[in-house]
C-alpha positions as CSV (number, residue, x, y, z in Angstrom):
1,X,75.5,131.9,91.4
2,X,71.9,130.9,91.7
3,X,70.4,132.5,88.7
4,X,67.3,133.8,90.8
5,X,69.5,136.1,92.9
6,X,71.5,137.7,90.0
7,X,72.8,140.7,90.1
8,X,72.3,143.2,86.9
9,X,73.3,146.5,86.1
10,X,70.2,148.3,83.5
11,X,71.9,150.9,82.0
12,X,69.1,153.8,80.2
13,X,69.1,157.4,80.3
14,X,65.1,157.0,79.9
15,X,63.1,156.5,83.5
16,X,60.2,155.0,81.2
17,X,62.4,152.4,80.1
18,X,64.1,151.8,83.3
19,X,60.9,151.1,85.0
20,X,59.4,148.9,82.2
21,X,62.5,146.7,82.4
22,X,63.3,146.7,86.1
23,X,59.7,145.1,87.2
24,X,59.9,142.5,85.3
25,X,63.3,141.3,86.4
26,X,62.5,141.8,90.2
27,X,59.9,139.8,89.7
28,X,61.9,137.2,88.4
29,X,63.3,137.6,91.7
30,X,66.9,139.3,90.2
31,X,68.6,142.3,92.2
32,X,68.6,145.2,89.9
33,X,70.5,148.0,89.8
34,X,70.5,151.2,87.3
35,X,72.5,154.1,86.1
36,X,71.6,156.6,83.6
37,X,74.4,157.8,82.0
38,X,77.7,155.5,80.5
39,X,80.2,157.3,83.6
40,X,77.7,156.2,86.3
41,X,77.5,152.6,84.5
42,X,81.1,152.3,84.7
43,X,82.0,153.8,88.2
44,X,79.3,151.5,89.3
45,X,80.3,148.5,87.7
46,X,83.9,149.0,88.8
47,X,82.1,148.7,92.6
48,X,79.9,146.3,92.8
49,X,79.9,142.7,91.2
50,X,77.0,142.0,88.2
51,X,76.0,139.1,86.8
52,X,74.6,140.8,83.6
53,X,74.5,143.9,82.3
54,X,72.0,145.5,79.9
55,X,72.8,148.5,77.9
56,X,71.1,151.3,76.1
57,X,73.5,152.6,73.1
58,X,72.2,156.2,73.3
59,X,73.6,157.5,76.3
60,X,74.8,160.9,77.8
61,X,78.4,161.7,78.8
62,X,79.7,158.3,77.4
63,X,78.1,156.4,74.9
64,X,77.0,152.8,75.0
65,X,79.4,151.1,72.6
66,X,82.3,152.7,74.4
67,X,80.9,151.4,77.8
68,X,80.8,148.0,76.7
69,X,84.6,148.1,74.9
70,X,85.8,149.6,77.9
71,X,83.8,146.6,80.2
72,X,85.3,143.9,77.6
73,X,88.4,145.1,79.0
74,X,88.1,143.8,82.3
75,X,85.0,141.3,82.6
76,X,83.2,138.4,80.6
77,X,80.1,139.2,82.1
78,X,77.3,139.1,79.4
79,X,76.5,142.2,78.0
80,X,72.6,142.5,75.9
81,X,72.7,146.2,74.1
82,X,69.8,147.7,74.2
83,X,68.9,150.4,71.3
84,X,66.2,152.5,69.8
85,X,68.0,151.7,66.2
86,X,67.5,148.6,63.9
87,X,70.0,149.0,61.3
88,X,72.2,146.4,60.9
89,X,75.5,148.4,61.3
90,X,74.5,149.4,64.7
91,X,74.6,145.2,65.4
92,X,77.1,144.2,64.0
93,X,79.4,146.8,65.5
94,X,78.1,145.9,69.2
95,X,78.4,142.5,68.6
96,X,82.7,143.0,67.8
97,X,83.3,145.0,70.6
98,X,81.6,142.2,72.5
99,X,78.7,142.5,73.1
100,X,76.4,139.2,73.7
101,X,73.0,139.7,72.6
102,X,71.0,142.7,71.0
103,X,67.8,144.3,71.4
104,X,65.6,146.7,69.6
105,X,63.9,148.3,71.9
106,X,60.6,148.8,69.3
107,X,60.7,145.2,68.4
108,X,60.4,143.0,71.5
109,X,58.0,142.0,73.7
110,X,58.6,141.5,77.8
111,X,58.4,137.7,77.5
112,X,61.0,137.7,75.1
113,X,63.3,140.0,77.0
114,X,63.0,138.0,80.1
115,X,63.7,135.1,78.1
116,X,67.0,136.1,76.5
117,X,67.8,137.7,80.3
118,X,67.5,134.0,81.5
119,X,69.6,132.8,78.7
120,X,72.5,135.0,79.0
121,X,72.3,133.9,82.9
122,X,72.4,130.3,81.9
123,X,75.0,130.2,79.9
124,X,77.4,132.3,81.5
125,X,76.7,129.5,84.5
126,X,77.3,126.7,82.0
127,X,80.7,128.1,81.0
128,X,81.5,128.6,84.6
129,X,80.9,125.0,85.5
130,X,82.2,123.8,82.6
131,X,85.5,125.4,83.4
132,X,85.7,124.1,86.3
133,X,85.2,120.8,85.7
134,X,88.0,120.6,83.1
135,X,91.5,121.4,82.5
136,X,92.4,120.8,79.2
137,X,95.0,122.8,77.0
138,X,94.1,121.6,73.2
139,X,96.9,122.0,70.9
140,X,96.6,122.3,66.9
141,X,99.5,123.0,65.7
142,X,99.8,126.8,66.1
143,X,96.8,127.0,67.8
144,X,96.7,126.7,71.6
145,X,93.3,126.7,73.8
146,X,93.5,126.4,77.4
147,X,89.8,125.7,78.6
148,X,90.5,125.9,82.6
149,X,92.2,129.6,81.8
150,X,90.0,130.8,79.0
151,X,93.3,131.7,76.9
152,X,94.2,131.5,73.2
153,X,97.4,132.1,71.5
154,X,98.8,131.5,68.2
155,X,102.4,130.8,67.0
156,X,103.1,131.9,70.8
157,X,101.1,134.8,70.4
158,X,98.5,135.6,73.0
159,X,95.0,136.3,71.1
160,X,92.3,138.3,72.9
161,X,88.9,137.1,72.7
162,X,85.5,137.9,73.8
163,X,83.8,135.7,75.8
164,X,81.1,134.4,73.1
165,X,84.2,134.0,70.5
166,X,85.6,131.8,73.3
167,X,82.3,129.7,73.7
168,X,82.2,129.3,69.8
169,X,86.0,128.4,69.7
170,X,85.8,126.0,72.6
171,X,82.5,124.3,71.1
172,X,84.0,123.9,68.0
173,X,87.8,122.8,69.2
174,X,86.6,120.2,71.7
175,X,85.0,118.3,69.0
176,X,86.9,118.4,65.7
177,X,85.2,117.5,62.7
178,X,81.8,117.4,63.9
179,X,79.5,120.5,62.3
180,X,77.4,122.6,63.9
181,X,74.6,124.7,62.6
182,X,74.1,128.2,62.8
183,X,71.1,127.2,65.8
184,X,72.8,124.7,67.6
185,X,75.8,127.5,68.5
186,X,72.8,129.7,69.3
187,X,71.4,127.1,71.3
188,X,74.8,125.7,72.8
189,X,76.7,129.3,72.9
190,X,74.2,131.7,73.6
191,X,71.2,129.8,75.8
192,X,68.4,129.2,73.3
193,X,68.2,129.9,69.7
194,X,64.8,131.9,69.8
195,X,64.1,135.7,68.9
196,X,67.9,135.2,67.3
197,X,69.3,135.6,63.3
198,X,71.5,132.9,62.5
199,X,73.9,135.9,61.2
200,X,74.9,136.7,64.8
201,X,76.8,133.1,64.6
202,X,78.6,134.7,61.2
203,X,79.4,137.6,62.7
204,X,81.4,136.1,65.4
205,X,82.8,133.4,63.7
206,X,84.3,135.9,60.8
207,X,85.8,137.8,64.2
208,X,87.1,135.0,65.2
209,X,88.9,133.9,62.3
210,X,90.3,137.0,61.6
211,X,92.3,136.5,65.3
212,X,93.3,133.1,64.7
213,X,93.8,132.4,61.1
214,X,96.8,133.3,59.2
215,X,94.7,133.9,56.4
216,X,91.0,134.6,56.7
217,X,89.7,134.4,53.8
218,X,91.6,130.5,54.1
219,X,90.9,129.5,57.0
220,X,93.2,126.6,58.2
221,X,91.0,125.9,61.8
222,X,87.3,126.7,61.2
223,X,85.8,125.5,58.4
224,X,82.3,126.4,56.9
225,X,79.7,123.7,55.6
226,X,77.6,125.3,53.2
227,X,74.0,125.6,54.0
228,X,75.0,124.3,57.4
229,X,76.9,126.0,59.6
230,X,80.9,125.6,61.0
231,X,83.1,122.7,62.2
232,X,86.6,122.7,62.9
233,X,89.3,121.0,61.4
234,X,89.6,117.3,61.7
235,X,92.9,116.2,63.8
């Protein structure tokens, strides 16, 4: 996929909004397409293949959160929520069910919305060559991570994972031992680590332990460094 030509689905029930954000990712040379409400964003999803999706929360006839657990379902493609509201609850919640990245619509500028566009794009093209240039299944004890077929299981048992926990895990598992800080993820994982709070890495990596790990609150796989960041166990 060349990123220029992308395809992305802009999800808003506000034709202000959809116009502000559509020029500026046409001229960026992307293919846009929109829907207003969370039915239309699904019916036209299931029809037509997207490269990225960006979703407002505070939609008609389905809601945004439940468009993007119900997309999690059947895609990795990168998901940035899009929202009116800047409490914290709202971001943490979109970020489990899988979202990517998350933006307040009264706090961002155009040049930073294009940016984190272009770094969802990127990375989602990183992974994809990444994948296909290996074929590793890494093995740690319980703990299986197959890196061609983006699956994870545990004492035999398949896990489900989004795709950013995925990125994290596979970062993290390829090179055992080393630690990572909080803006190298963001860097490595989720494009660039700018207009981002280090807690988004948190939030994911609690997430993650709580599929993996026997005990959370002990994790035997990820370990954190304090004041750092997280590294996985040494082999």
């Amino acid at each position: 996929m060349n990123d220029a030509g992308a395809r992305i689905l802009l999800v808003d029930d506000e034709e202000a909004i959809l116009k502000l954000l559509r020029f500026p990712l046409e001229k960026e040379g992307y293919q846009v397409v929109t829907a207003r409400d969370g039915e239309e964003a699904l019916e036209t999803f299931a029809g037509e293949r997207f490269d990225l999706v960006i979703l407002d929360i505070m939609l008609p006839r389905i809601d945004g959160m439940e468009v993007c657990r119900r997309l999690r379902t059947r895609s990795i493609v990168p998901i940035i929520m899009l929202t009116a509201k800047s409490d914290e609850f709202d971001k943490v919640l979109g970020l489990e069910i899988g979202a990517d990245d998350y933006i307040t619509k009264d706090r961002f500028s155009l040049r930073e919305f294009r940016s984190r566009v272009r770094a969802q794009l990127r990375r989602a093209e990183m992974a994809r060559s990444a994948d296909a240039a290996r074929r590793d299944v890494i093995r740690v004890d319980g703990l299986e991570v197959d890196l061609l077929k983006r699956n994870v299981s545990a004492s035999g048992r398949r896990i489900d994972v989004t795709y950013i926990e995925f990125e994290i895990l596979k970062t993290l598992v390829s090179h055992p031992g080393r630690v990572y800080s909080r803006q190298l993820l963001l860097q490595l994982v989720w494009g660039d680590s700018d207009y981002r709070d280090a807690r988004t890495v948190d939030v994911h990596i609690r997430h993650l332990r709580e599929k993996i790990e026997t005990n959370p609150k002990d994790p035997e796989y990820i370990f954190t460094v304090r004041n750092i960041g997280y590294k996985f166990r040494e082999l």
